[in-house]
N, C-alpha and C positions, 0 to 999 in steps of 0.2 A: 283765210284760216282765222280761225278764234282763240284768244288767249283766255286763261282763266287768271284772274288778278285780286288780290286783295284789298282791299280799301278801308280805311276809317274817316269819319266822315263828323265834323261835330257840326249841329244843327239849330241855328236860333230859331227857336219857334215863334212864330204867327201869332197873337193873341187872334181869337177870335175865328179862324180859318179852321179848315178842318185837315186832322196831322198827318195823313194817308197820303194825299197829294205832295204835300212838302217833303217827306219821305224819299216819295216814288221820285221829285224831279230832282233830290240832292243825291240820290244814287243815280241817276238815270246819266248824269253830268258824267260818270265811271264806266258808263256800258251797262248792258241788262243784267240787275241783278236776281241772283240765284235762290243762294239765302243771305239770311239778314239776320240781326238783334240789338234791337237796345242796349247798351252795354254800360251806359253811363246816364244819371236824367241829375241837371241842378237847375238850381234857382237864385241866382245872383240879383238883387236890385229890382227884384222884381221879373226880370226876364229869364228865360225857360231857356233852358239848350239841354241837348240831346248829343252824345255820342251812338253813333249807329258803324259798325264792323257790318262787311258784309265781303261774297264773295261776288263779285263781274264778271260775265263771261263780254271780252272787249274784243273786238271785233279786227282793230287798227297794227298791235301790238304785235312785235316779230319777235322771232326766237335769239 
């Protein structure tokens, strides 16, 4: 049986990579996700993060 689960997620981005994959494997670490959104984007020192909110459907998870 499958749970549905919430998750936030914040995401140091990769200079240089492309941001789909980085994404797909910081949610993917949560179970497959459903939907998703950007919910937060900064810039500290030069380095990039991202908050990403998303729903999992997880797989493991008991009631």
């Amino acid at each position: 049986m499958s749970w549905l689960r919430f998750v936030s997620v914040c995401l140091t981005v990769e200079e240089g990579q492309p941001l789909w994959p980085q994404i797909q494997g910081a949610l993917a670490a949560h179970g497959e996700p459903l939907r998703w959104a950007i919910t937060r984007a900064t810039t500290t020192n030069g380095v990039r993060q991202l908050t990403i909110e998303a729903v999992v459907l997880h797989p493991t998870l008991t009631a």
